[in-house]
C-alpha positions in Angstrom: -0.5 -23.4 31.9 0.0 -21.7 35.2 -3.8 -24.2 37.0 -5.2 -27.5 35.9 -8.0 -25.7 36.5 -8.2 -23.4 33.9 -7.9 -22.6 30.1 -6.7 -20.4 27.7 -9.1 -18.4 24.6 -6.8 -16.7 21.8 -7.6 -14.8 19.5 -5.1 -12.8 16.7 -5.5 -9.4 14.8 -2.5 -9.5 12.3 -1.7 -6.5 10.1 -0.5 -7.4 7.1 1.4 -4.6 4.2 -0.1 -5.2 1.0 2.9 -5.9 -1.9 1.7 -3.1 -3.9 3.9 -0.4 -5.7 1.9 2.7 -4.5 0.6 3.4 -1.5 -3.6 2.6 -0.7 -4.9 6.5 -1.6 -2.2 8.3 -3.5 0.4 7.9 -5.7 3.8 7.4 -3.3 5.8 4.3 -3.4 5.5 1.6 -1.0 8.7 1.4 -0.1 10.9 -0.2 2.9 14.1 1.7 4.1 14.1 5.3 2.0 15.3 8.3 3.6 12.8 9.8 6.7 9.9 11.7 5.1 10.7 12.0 1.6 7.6 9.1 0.0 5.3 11.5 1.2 2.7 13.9 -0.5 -0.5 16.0 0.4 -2.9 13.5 0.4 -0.9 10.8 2.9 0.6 13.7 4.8 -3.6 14.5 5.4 -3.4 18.6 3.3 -6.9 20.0 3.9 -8.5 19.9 0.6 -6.9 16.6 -1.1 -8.8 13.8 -1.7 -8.0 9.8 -1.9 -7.7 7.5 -4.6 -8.5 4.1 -3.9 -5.4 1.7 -5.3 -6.8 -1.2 -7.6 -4.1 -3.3 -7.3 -4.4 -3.4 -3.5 -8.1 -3.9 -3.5 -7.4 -7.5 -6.0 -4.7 -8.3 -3.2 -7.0 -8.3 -0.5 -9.6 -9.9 -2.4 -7.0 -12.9 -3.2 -5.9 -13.2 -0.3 -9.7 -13.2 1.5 -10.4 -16.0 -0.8 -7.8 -18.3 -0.3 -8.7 -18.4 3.3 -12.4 -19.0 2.3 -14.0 -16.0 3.1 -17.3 -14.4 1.5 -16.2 -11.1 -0.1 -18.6 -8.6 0.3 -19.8 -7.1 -3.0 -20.2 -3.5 -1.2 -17.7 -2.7 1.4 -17.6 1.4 3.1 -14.3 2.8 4.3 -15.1 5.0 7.4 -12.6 7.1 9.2 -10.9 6.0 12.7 -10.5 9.0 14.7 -7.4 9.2 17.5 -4.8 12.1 18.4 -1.4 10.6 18.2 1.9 12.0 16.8 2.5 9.4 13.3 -0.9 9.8 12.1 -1.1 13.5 10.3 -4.5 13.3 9.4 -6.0 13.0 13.0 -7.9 9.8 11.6 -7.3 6.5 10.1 -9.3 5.0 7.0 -10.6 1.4 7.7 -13.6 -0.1 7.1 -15.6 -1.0 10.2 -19.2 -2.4 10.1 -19.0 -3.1 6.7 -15.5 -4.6 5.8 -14.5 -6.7 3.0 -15.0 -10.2 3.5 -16.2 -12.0 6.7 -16.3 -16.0 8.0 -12.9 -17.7 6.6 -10.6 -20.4 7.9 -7.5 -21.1 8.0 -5.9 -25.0 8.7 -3.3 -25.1 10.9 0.1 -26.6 9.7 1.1 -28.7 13.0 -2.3 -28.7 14.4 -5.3 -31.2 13.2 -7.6 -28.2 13.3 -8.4 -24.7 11.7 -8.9 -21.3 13.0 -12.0 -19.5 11.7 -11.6 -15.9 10.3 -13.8 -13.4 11.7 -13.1 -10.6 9.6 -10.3 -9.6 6.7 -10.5 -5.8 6.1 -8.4 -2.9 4.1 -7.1 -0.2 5.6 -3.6 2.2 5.5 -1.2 2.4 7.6 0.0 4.7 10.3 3.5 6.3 10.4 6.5 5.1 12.4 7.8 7.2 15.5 11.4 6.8 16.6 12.8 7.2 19.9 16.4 7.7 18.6 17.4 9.2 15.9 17.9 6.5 12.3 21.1 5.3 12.8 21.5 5.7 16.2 21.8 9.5 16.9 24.5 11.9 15.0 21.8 14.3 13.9 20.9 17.9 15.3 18.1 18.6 17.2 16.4 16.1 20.0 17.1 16.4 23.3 16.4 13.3 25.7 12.9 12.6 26.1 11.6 13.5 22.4 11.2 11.5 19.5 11.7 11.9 15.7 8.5 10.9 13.4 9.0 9.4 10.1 5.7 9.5 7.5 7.3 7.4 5.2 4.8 4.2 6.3 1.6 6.5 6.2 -1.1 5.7 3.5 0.6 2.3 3.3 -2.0 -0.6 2.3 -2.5 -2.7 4.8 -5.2 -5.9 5.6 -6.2 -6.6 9.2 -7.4 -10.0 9.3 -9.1 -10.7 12.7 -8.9 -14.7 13.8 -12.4 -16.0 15.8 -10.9 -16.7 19.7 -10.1 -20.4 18.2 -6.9 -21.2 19.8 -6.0 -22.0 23.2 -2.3 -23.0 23.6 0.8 -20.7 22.9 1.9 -23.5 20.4 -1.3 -23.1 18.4 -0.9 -19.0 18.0 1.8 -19.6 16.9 1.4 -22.2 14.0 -1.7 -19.9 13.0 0.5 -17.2 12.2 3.3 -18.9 10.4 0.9 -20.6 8.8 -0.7 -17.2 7.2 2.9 -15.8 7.2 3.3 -19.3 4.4 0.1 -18.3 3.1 1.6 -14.7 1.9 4.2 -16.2 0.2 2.6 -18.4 -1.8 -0.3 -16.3 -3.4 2.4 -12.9 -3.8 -0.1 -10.5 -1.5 2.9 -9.9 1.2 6.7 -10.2 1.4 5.6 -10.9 5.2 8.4 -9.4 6.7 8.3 -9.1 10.6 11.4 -7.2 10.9 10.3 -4.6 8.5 7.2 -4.3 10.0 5.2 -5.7 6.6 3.6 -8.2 8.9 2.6 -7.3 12.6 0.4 -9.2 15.3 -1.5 -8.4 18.3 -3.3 -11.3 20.7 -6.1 -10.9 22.8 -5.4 -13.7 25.1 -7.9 -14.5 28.4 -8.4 -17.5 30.3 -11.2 -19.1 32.0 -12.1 -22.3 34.5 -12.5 -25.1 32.4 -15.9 -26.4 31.5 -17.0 -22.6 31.1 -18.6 -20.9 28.4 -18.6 -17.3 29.1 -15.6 -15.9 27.9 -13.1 -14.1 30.5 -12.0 -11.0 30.1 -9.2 -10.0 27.5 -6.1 -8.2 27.4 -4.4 -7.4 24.3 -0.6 -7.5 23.7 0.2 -5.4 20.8 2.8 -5.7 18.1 5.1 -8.6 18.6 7.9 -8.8 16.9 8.2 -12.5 16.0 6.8 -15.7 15.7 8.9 -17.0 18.7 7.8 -13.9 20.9 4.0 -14.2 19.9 4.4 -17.7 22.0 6.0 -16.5 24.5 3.7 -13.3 25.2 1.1 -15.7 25.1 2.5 -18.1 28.0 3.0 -15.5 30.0 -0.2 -13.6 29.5 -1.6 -16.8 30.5 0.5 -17.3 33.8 -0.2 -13.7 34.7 -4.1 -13.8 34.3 -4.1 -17.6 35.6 -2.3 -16.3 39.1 -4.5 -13.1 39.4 -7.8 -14.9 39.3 -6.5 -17.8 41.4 -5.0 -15.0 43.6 -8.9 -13.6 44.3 -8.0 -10.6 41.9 -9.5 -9.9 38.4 -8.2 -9.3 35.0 -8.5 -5.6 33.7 -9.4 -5.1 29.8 -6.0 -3.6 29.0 -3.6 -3.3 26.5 0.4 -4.4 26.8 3.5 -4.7 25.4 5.9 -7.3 25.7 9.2 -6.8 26.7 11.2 -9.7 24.9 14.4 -9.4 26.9 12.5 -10.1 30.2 9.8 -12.2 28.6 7.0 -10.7 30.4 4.2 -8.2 29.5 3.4 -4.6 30.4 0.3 -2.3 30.4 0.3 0.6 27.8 -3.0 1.9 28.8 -6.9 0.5 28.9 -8.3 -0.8 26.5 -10.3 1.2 23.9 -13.9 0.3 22.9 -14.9 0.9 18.8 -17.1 3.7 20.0 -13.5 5.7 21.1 -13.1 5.7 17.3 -16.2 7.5 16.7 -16.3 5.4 13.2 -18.2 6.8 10.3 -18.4 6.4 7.0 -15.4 8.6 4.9 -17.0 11.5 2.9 -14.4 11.1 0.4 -14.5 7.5 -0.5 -17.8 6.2 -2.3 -18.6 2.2 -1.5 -15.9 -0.4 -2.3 -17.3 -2.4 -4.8 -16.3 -6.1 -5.8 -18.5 -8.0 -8.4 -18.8 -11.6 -8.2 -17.3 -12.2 -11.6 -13.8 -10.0 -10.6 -13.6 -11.9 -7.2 -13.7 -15.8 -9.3 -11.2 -14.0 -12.0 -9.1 -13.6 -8.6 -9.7 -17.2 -7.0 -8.8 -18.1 -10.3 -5.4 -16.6 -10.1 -4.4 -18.2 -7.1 -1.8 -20.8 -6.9 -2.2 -24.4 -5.1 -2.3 -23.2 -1.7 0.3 -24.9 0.7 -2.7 -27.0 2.6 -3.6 -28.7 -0.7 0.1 -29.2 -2.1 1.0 -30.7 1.4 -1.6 -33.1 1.0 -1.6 -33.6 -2.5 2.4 -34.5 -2.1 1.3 -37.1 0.6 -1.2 -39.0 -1.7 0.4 -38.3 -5.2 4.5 -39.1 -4.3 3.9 -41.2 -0.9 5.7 -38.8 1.2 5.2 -39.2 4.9 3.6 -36.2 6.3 6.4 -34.9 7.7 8.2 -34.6 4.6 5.1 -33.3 2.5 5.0 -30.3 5.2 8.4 -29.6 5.1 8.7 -29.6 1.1 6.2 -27.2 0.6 6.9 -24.9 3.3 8.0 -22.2 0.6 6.6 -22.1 -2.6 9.8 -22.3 -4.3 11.3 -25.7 -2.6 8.0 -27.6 -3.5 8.1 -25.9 -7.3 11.8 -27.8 -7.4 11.1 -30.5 -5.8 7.9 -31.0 -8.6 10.8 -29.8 -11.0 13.5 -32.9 -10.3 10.8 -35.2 -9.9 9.4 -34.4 -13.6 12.2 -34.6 -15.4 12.9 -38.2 -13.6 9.5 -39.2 -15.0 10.4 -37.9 -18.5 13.6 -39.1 -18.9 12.1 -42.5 -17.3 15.5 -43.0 -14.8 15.0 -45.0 -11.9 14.7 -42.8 -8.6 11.8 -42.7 -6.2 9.9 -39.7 -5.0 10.8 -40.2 -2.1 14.6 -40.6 -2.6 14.6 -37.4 -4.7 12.4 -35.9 -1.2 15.6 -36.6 1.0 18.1 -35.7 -1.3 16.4 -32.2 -1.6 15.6 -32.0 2.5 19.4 -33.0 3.1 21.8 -32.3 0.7 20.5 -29.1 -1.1 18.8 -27.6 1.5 22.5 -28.1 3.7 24.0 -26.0 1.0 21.8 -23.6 0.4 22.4 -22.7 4.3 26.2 -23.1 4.4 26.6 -20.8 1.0 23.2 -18.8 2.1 21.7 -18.6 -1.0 17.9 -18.9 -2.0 16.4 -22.0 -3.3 16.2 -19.6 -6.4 20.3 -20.1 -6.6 20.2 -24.3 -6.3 17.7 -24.0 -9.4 20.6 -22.5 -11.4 23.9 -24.4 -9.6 21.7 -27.7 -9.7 19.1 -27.9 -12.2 16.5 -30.1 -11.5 17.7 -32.8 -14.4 21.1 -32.9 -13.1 20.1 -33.6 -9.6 17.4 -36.7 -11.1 20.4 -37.9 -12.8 22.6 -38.2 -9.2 19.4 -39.8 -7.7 19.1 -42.1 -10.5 22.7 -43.1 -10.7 22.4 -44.3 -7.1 18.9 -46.3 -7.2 20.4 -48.2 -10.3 23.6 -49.1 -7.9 25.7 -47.2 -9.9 27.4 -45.2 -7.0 27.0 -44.9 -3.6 25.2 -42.9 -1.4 28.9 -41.3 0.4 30.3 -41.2 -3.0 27.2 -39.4 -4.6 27.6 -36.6 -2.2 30.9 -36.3 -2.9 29.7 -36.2 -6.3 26.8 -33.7 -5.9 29.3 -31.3 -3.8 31.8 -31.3 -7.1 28.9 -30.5 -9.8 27.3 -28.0 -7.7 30.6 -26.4 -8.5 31.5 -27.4 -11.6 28.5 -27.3 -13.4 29.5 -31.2 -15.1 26.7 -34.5 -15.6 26.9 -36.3 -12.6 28.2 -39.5 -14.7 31.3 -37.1 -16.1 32.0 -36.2 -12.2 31.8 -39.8 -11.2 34.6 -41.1 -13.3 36.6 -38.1 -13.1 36.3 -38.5 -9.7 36.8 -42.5 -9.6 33.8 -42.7 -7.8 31.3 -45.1 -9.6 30.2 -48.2 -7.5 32.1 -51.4 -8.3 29.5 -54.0 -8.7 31.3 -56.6 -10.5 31.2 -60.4 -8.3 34.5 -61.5 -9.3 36.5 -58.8 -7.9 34.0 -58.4 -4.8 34.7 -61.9 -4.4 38.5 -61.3 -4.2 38.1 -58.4 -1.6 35.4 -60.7 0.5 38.2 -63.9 0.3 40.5 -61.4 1.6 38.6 -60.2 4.6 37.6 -63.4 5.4 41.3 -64.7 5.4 42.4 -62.2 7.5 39.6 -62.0 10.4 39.0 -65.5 11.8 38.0 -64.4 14.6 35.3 -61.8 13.1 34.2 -65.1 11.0 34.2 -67.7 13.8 31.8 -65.0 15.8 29.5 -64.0 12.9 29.2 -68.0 12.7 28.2 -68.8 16.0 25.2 -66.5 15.7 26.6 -62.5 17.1 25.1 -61.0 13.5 26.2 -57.7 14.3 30.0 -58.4 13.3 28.3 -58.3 9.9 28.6 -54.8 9.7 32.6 -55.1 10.9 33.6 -57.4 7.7 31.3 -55.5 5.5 33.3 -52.2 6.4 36.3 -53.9 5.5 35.3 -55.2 2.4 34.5 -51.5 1.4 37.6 -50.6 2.7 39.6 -52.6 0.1 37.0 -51.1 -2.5 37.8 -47.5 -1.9 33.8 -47.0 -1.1 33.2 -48.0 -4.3 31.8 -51.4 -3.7 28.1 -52.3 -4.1 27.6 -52.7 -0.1 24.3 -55.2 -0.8 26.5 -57.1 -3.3 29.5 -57.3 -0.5 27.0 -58.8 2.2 25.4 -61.4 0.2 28.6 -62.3 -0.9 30.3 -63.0 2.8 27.4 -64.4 4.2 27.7 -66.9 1.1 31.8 -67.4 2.0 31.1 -67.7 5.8 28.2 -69.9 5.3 
């Protein structure tokens, strides 16, 4: 914050593309990265005379995904045309719904923050096309001279879901969180692939600030289509300087909306802001009500998954992970499935390794190589089965091999594809636990640093950790390290 004195209101309208295989009204596939203008037809190109087909499947999405944050779906919704003049929307309008939209009053709890951010409003809607100020690829084709711009139709008729936050948030920080948060949220339920730099998930913020203590809210200015989770934050900070120094400065704020330029971190007016009735919204001829029993939106409730709110707590209470390691295995659906996965098969094969041993192993060690070989968590399921990574864990709860050695271990059946226990004596790696010949090793150690002894005896108990070392030295790494220092205190003593 720019003053003490005041405070920051937030609010987010994210768009999100619906993971359909057809587009919202006609038949053309929903597809990322085809050739310019060729998933296009008649009725998403805007023809006079064709008329649009509502798409089922994106109707249930939107319906899954308004109930998992808690909304009421509206049993009759209207579509109603959005009317503007600009060059990617061929029809001259845009359906949405407007007074009457899908579902209303939803929340959504923050990941990092002890608080949730009502929903406002979660409506359908397609999507506009994309215009191009160079030409795909970077130029090479005919035509364009500097100045103009190509238009691709490709995205138009696209299903998409504005959900509209209530002005909830008031740090960067908690922006933010609210959108990775839904951005987890799309995952997990299967409505979005979420994609930011495909343009399957885009956000706007209506940021204003205000003197603290005040209710009235100040007045907003919008900062359309960011690009990123990082850059939402940032727009946000300095949306909130800006406004901050201009009423501090005597000025005012003007209802605007900007862009933000992410090289130079700072925001720039596009143009004023438009008010609904620039829309001139009204119900679409073509489309009769949306209608939604009760009994289809509980078959879709029913079909949702644990959502990642109620895994991350249920991990907390049912394994005893700390919180920070409950919110970190079920950021994606896929790590927490696994995670589940290793932990059942330790329960049904009865082998001795904790919850939260099996949590770091798969926070550490799998996750490292998932990022050094960049594969998916998809790929450890397959290189590391769940039962072969509960059988490592186990083999160094029982004592049976150390934790250095069992990474060794884990590195060489990742590979290999062998039982842990085959890789561990092929490898010469199981932990040595037997007192006569730690005994032996200890004697030795002992024999040959007096000094180390004569100060660990007068009291300095950190040379514990010197004479230990040695010990394991001796044994390759392949000594039971608790065995080792009971076993010298015992000689010293």
């Amino acid at each position: 914050m720019a003053h003490e004195a005041y405070e920051a209101v937030i609010g987010l309208e994210v768009h999100v593309q619906l993971l359909t295989a057809s587009k919202m009204f006609c038949r053309c596939p929903n597809r990322f990265g085809a050739p310019p203008n060729t998933l296009v037809c008649p009725v998403c190109l805007g023809y006079p005379g064709t008329l649009p087909v509502p798409n089922r499947h994106a109707v249930d999405l939107a319906v899954k995904l308004a109930t998992a944050v808690g909304c009421t779906v509206r049993e009759e919704s209207i579509f109603a045309r959005k009317n503007y003049f600009y060059p990617d929307l061929p029809k001259g309008y845009q359906i949405s719904q407007f007074d009457r939209p899908l579902a209303e009053d939803g929340l959504l709890p923050l990941t990092s923050h002890d608080k949730g951010v009502r929903i406002e409003r979660l409506h359908l809607e397609e999507d506009a096309g994309k215009l191009l100020h160079e030409a795909p690829g970077g130029g090479g084709l005919p035509g364009p001279s500097p100045g103009q711009s190509f238009v691709d139709f490709n995205r138009c008729g696209v299903p998409l879901v504005e959900i509209v936050s209530r002005p909830d948030m008031s740090t960067a920080a908690e922006a933010q969180d609210y959108l990775q948060t839904l951005h987890q949220l799309l995952l997990y339920t299967e409505t979005s692939d979420g994609n930011m730099e495909e343009g399957s998930l885009r956000c706007d913020a209506n940021v204003s600030v205000r003197r603290r203590g005040e209710t009235r809210l100040g007045t907003k200015a919008e900062v359309k289509n960011v690009n990123s989770f990082r850059n939402v934050a940032r727009s946000i900070e300095f949306e909130i300087g800006r406004q901050t120094a201009l009423l501090e400065a005597g000025g005012r704020v003007a209802q605007e909306t900007r862009s933000f330029d992410a090289d130079r971190g700072v925001t720039r007016l596009l143009r004023s802001k438009e008010e609904a009735h620039d829309y001139r919204y009204f119900p679409d001829p073509d489309l009769p009500p949306l209608v939604v029993t009760g009994e289809r939106a509980d078959l879709l409730r029913g079909e949702l998954p644990e959502l990642p709110w109620q895994r991350r707590s249920r991990f907390a209470a049912q394994y005893g992970l700390p919180p920070a390691d409950a919110q970190l295995l079920t950021g994606a659906r896929e790590l927490a499935d696994y995670f589940e996965a290793v932990n059942h098969e330790t329960a049904v094969a009865a082998l001795p390794a904790s919850p939260k041993a099996i949590a770091n192993w798969v926070m550490t060690e799998v996750l490292r190589e998932l990022k050094e070989r960049k594969v998916e968590i998809t790929d450890a399921a397959t290189a590391m089965p769940p039962a072969r990574l509960a059988a490592l864990v186990a083999l160094v709860d029982a004592g049976k091999l150390s934790s250095s050695a069992a990474k060794e271990v884990f590195v060489a059946i990742w590979e290999s594809g062998e039982e842990p226990a085959v890789a561990m004596e092929r490898l010469g790696l199981g932990q040595i636990s037997d007192a006569s010949q730690i005994e032996s090793w200890v004697e030795e150690v002992v024999r040959d640093h007096p000094a180390q002894v004569a100060q660990l005896r007068a009291g300095k108990a950190q040379v514990i950790g010197f004479l230990v070392g040695q010990v394991m030295k001796r044994s390759g790494g392949r000594a039971d390290p608790k065995s080792v220092q009971q076993l010298l205190r015992q000689a010293v003593e």
